[in-house]
PQR file with spaces between the fields and no chain letter, atoms N, CA, C, O and H, PARSE charges and radii, in Angstrom:
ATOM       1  N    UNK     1       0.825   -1.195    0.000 -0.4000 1.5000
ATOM       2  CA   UNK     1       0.000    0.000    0.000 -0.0000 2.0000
ATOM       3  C    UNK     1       0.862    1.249    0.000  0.5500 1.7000
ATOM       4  O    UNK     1       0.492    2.104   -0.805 -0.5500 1.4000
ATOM       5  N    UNK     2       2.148    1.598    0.875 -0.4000 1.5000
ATOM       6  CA   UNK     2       2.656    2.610    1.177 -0.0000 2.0000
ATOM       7  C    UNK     2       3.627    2.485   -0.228  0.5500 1.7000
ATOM       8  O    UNK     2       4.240    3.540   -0.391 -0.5500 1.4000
ATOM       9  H    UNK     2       2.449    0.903    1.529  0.4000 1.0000
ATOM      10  N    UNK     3       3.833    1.781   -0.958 -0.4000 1.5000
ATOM      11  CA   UNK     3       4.929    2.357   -2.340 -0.0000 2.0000
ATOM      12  C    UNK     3       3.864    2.532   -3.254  0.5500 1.7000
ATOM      13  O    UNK     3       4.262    3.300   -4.130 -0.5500 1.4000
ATOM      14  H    UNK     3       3.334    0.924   -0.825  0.4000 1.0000
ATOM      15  N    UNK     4       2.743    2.195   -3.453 -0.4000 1.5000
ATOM      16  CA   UNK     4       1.545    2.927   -3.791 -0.0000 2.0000
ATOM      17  C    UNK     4       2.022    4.197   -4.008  0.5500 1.7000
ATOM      18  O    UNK     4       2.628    4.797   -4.896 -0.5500 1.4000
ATOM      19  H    UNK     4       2.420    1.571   -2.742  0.4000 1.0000
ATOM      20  N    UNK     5       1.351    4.520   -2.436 -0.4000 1.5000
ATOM      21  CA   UNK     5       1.218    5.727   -2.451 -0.0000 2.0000
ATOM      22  C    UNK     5       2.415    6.623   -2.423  0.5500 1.7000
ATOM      23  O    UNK     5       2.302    7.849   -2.415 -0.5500 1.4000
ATOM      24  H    UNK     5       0.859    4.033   -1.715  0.4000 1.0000
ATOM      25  N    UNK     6       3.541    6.011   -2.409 -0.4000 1.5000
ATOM      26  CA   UNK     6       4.858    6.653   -2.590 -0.0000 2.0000
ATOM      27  C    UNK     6       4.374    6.914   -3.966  0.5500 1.7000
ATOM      28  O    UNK     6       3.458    7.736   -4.006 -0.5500 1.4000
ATOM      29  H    UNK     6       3.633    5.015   -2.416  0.4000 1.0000
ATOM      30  N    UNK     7       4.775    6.395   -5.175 -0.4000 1.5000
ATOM      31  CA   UNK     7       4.193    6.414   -6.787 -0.0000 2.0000
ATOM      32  C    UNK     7       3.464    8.019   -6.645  0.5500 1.7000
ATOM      33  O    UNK     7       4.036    9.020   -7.074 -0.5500 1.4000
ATOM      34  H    UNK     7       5.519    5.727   -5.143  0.4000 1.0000
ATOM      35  N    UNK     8       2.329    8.050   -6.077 -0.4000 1.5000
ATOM      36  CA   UNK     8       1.717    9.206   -6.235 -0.0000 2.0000
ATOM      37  C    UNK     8       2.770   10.554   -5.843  0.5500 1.7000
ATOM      38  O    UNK     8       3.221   11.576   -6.361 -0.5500 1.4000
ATOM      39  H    UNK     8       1.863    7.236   -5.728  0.4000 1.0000
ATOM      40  N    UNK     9       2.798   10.000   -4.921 -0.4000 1.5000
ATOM      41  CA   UNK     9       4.137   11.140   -4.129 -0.0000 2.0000
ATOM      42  C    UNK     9       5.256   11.768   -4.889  0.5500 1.7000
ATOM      43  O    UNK     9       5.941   12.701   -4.469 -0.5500 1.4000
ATOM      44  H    UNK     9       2.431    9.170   -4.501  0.4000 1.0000
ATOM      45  N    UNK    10       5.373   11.222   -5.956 -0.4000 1.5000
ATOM      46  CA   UNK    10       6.445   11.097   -6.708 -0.0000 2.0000
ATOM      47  C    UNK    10       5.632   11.377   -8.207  0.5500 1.7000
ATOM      48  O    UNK    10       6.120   10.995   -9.270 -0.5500 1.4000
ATOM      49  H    UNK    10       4.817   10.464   -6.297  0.4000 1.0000
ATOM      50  N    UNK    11       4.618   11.937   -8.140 -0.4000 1.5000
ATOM      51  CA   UNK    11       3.734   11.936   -9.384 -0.0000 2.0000
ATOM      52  C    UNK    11       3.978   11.641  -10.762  0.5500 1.7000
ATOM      53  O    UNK    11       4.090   12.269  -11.815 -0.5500 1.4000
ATOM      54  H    UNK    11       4.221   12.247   -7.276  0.4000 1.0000
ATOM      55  N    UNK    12       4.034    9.996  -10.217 -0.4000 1.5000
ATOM      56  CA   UNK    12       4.198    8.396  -11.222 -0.0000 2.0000
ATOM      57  C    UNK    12       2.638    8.924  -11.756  0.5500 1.7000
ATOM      58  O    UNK    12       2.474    9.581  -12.784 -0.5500 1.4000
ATOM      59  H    UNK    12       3.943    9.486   -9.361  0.4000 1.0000
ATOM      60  N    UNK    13       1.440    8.449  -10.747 -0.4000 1.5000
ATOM      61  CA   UNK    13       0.188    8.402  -11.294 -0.0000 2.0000
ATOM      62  C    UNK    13      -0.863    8.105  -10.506  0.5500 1.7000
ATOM      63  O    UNK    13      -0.727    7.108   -9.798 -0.5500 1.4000
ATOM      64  H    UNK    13       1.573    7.914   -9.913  0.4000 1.0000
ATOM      65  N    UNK    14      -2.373    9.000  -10.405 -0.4000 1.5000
ATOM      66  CA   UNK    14      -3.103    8.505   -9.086 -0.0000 2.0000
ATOM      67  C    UNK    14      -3.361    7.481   -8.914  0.5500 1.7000
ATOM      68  O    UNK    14      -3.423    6.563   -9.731 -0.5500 1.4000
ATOM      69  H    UNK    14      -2.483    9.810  -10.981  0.4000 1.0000
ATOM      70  N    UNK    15      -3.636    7.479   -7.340 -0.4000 1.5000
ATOM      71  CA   UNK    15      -4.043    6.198   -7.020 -0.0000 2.0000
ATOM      72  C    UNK    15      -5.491    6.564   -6.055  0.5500 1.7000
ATOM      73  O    UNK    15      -5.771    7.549   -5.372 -0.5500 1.4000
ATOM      74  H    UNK    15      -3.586    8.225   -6.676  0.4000 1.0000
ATOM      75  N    UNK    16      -6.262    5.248   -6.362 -0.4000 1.5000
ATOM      76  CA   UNK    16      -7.527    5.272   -5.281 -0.0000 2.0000
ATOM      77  C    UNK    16      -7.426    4.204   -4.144  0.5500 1.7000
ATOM      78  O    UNK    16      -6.986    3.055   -4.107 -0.5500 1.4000
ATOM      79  H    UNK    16      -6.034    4.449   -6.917  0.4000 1.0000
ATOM      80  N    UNK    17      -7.907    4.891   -3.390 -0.4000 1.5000
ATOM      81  CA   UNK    17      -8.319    3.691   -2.504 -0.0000 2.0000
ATOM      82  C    UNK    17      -9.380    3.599   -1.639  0.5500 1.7000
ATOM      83  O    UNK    17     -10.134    4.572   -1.634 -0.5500 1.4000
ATOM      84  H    UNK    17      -8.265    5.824   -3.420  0.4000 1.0000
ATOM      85  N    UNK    18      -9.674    2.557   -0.803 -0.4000 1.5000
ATOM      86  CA   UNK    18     -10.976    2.431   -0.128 -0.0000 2.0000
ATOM      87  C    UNK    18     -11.079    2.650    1.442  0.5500 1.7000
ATOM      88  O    UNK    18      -9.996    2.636    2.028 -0.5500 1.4000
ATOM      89  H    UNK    18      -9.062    1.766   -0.807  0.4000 1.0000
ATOM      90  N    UNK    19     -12.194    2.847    2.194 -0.4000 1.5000
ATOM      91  CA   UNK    19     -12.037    3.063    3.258 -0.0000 2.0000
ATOM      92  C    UNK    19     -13.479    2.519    3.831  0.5500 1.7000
ATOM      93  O    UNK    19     -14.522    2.739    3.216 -0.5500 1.4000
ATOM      94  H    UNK    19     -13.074    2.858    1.718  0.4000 1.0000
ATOM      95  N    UNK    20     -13.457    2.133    4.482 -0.4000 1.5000
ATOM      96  CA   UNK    20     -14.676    1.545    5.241 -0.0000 2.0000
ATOM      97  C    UNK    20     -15.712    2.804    5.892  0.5500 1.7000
ATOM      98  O    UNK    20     -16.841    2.313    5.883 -0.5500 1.4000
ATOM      99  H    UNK    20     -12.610    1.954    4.982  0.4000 1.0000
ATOM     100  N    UNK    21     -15.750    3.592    6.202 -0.4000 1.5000
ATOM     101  CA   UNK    21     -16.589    5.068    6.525 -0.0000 2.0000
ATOM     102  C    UNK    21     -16.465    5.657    4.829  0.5500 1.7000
ATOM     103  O    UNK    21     -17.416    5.559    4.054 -0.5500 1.4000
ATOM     104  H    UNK    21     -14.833    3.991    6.209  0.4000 1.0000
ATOM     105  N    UNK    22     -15.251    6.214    4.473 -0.4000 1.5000
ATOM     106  CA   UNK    22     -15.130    7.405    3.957 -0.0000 2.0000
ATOM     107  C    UNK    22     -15.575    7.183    2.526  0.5500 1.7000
ATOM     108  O    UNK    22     -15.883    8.183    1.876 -0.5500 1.4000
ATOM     109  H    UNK    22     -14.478    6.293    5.103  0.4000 1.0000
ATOM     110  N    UNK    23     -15.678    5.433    1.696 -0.4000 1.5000
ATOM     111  CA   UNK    23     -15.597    5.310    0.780 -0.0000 2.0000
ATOM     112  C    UNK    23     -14.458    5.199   -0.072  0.5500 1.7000
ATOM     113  O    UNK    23     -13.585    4.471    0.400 -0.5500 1.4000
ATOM     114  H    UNK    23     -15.428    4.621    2.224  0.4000 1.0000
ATOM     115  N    UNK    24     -14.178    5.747   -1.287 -0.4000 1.5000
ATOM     116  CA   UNK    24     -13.441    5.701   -2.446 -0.0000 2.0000
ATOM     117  C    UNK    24     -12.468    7.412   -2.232  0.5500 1.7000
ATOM     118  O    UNK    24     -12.968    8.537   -2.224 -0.5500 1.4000
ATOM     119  H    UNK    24     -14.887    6.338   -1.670  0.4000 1.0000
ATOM     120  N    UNK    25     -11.623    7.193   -2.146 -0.4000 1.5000
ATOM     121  CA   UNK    25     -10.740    8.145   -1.896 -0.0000 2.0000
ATOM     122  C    UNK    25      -9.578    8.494   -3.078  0.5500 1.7000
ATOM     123  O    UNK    25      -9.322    7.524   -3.790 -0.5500 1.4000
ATOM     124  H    UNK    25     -11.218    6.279   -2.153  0.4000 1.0000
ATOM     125  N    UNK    26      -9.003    9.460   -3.321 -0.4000 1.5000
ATOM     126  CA   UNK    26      -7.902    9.668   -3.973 -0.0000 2.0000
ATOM     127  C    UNK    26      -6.388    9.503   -3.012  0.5500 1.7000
ATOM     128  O    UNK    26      -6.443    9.980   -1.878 -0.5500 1.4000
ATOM     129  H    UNK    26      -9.211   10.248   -2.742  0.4000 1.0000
ATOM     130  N    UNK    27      -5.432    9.028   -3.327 -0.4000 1.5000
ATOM     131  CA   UNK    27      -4.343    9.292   -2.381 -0.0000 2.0000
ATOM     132  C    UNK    27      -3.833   10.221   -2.831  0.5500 1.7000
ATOM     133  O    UNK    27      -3.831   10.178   -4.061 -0.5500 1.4000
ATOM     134  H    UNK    27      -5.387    8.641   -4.248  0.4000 1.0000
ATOM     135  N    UNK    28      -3.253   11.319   -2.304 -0.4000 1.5000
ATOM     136  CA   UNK    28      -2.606   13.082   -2.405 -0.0000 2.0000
ATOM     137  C    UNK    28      -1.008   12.258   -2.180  0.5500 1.7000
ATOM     138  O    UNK    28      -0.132   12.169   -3.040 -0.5500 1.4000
ATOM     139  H    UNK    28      -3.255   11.354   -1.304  0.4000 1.0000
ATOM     140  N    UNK    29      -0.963   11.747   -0.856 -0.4000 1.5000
ATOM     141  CA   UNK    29       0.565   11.594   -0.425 -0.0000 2.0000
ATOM     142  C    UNK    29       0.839   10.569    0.811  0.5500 1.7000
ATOM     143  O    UNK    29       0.016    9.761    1.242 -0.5500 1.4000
ATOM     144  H    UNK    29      -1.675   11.819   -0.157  0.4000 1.0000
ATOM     145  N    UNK    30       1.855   10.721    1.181 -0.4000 1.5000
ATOM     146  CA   UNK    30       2.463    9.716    2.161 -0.0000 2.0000
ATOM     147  C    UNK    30       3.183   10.424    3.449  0.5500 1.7000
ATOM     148  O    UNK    30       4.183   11.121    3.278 -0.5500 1.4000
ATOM     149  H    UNK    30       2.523   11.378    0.831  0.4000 1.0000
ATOM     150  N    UNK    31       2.591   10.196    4.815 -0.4000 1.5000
ATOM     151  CA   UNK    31       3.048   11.013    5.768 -0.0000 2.0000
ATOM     152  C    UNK    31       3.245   10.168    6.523  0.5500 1.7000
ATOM     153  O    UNK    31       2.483    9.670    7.352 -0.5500 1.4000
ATOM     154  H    UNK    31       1.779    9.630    4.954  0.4000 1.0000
ATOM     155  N    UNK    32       4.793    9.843    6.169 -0.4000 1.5000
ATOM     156  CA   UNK    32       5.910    8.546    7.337 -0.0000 2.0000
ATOM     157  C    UNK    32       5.221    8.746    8.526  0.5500 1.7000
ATOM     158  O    UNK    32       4.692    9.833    8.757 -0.5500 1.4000
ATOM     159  H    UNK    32       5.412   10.248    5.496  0.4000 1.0000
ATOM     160  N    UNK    33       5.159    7.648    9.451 -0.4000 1.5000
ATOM     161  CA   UNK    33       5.977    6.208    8.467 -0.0000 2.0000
ATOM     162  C    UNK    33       4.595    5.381    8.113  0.5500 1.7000
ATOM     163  O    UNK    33       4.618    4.306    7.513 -0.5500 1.4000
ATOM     164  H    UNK    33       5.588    6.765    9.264  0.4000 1.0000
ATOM     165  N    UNK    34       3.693    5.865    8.453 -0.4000 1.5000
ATOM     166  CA   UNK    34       2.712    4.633    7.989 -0.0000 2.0000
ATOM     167  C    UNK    34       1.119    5.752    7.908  0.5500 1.7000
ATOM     168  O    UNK    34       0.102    5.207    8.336 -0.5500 1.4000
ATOM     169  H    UNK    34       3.675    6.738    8.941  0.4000 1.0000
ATOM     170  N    UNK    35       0.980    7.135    7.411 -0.4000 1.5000
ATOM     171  CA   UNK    35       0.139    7.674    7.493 -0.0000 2.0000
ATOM     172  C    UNK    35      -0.357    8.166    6.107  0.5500 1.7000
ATOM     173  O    UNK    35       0.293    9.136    5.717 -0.5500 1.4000
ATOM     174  H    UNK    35       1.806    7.578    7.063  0.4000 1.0000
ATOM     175  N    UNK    36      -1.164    7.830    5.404 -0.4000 1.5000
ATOM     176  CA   UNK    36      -1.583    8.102    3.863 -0.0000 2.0000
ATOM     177  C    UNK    36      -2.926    9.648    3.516  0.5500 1.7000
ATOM     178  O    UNK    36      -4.131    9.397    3.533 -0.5500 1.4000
ATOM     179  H    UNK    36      -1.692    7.042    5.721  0.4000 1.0000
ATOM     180  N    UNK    37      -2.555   10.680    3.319 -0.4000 1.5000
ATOM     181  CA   UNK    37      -3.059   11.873    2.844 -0.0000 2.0000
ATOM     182  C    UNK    37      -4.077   11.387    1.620  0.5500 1.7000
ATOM     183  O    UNK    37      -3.596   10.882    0.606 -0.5500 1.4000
ATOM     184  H    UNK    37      -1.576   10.884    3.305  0.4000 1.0000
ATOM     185  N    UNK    38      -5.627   11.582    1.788 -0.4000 1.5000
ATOM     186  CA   UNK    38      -6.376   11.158    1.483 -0.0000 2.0000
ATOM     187  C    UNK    38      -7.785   11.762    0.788  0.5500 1.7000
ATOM     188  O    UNK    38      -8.753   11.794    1.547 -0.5500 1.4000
ATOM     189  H    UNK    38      -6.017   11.992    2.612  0.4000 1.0000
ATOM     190  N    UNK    39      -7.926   12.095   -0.167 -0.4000 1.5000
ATOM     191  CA   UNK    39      -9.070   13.448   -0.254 -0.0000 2.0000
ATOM     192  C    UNK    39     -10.261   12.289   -1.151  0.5500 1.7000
ATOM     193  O    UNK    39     -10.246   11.911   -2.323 -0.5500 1.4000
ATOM     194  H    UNK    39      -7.140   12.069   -0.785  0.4000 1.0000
ATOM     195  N    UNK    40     -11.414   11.908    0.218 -0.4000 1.5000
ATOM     196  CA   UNK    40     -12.772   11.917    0.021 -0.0000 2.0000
ATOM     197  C    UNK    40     -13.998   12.821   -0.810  0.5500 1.7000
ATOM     198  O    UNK    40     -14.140   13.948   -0.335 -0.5500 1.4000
ATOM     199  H    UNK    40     -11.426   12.215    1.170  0.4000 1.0000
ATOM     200  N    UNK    41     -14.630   12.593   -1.625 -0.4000 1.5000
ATOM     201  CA   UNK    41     -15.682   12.820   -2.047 -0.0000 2.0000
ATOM     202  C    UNK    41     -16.510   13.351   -1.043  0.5500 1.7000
ATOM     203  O    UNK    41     -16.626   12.484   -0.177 -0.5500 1.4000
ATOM     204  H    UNK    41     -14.515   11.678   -2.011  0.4000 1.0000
ATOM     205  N    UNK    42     -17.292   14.604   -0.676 -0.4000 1.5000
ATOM     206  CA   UNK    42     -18.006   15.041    0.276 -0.0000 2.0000
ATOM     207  C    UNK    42     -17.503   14.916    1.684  0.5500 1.7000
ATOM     208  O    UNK    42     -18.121   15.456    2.601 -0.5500 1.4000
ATOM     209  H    UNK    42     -17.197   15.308   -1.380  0.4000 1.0000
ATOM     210  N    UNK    43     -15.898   13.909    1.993 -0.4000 1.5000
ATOM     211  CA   UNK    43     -15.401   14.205    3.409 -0.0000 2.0000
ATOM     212  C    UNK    43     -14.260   15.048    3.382  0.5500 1.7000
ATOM     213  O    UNK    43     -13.863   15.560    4.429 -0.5500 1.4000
ATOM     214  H    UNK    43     -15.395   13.470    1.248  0.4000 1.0000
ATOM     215  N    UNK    44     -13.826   15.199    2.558 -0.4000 1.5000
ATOM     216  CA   UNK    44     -12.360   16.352    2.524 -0.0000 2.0000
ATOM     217  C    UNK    44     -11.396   15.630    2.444  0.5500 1.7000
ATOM     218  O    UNK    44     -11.530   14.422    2.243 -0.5500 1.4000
ATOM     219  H    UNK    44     -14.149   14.784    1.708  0.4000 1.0000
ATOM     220  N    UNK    45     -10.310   16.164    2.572 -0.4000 1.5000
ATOM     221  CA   UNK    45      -9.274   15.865    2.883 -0.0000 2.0000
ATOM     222  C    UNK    45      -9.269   15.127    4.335  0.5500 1.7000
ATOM     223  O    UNK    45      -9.775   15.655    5.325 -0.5500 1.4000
ATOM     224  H    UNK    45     -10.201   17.145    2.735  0.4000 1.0000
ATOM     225  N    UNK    46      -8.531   13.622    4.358 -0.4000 1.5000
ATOM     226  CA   UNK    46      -8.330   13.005    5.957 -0.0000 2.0000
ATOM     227  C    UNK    46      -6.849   12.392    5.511  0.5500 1.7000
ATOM     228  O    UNK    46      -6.383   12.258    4.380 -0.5500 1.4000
ATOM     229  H    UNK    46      -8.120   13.193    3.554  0.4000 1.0000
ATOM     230  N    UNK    47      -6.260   12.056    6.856 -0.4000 1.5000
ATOM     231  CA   UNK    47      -5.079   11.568    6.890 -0.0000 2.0000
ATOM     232  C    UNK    47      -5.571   10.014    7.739  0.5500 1.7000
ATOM     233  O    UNK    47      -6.157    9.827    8.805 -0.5500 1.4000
ATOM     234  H    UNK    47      -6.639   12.165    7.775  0.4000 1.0000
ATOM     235  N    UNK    48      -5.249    9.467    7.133 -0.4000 1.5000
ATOM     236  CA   UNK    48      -5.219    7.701    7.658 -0.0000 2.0000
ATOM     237  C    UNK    48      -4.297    6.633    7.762  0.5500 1.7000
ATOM     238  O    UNK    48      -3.549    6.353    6.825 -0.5500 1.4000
ATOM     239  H    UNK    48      -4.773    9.619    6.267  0.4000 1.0000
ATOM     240  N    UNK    49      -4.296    5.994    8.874 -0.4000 1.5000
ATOM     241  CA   UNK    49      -3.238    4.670    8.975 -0.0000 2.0000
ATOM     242  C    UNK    49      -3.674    4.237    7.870  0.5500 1.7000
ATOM     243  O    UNK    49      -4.877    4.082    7.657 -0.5500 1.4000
ATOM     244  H    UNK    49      -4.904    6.221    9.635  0.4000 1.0000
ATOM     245  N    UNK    50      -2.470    3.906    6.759 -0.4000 1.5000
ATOM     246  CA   UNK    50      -2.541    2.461    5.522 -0.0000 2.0000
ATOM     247  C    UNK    50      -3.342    1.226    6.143  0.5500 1.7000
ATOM     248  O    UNK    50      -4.231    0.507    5.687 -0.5500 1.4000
ATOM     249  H    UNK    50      -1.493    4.032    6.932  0.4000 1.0000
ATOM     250  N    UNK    51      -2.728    1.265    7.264 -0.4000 1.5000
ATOM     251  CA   UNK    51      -3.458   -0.335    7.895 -0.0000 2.0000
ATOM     252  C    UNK    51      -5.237   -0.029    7.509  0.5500 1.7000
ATOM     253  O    UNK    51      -6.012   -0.981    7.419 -0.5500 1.4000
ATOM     254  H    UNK    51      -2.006    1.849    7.635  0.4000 1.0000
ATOM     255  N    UNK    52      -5.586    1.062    7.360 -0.4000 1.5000
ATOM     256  CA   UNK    52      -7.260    1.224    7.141 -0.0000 2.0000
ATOM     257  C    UNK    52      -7.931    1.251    6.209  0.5500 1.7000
ATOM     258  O    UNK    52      -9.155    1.282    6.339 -0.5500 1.4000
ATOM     259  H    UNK    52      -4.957    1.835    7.434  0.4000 1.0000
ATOM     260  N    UNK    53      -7.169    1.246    4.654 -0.4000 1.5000
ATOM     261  CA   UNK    53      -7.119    2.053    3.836 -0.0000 2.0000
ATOM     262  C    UNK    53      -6.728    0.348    2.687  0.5500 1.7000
ATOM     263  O    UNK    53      -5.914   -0.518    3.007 -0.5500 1.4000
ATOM     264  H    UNK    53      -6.175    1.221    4.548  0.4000 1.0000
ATOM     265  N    UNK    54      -7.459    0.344    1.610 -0.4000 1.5000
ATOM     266  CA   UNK    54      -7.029   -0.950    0.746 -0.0000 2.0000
ATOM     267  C    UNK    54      -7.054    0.177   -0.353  0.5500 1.7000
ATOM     268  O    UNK    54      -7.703    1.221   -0.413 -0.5500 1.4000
ATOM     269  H    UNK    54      -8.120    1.048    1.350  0.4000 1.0000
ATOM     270  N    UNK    55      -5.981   -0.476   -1.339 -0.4000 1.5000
ATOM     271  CA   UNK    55      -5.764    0.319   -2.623 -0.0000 2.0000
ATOM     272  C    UNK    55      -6.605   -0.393   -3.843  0.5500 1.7000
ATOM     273  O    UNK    55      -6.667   -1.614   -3.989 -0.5500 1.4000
ATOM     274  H    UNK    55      -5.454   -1.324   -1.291  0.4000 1.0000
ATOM     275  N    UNK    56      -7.062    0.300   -4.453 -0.4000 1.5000
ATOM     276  CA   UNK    56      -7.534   -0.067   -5.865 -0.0000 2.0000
ATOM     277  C    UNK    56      -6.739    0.027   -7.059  0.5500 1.7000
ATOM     278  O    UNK    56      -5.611    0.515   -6.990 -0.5500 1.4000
ATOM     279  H    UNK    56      -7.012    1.292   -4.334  0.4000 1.0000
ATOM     280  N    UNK    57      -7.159   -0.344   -8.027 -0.4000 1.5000
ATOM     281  CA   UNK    57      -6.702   -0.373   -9.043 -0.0000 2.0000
ATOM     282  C    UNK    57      -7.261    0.420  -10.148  0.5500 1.7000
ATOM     283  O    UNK    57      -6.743    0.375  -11.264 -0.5500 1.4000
ATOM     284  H    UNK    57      -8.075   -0.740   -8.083  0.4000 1.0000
């Protein structure tokens, strides 16, 4: 999940991912060592443990 979102970080190319509350998310970035920058549809911007967070494709 976190070289994922490294990729984005490094603007390789977006990535989505999922969240159990928030839905379908965009990943923005990566905030060591295990915290993923996250901008929801109607929730904003949230910052989340990876451990919460599954990536899509």
């Amino acid at each position: 999940m976190l070289a994922a979102a490294g990729a984005v970080a490094a603007g390789k190319r977006p990535c989505f991912c999922r969240h159990k509350i928030f839905g379908r998310g965009k990943i923005l970035g990566l905030m060591p060592p295990n915290k993923v920058q996250v901008s929801f549809a109607g929730f904003g911007i949230k910052v989340i443990l990876a451990d919460y967070l599954q990536l899509e494709d």
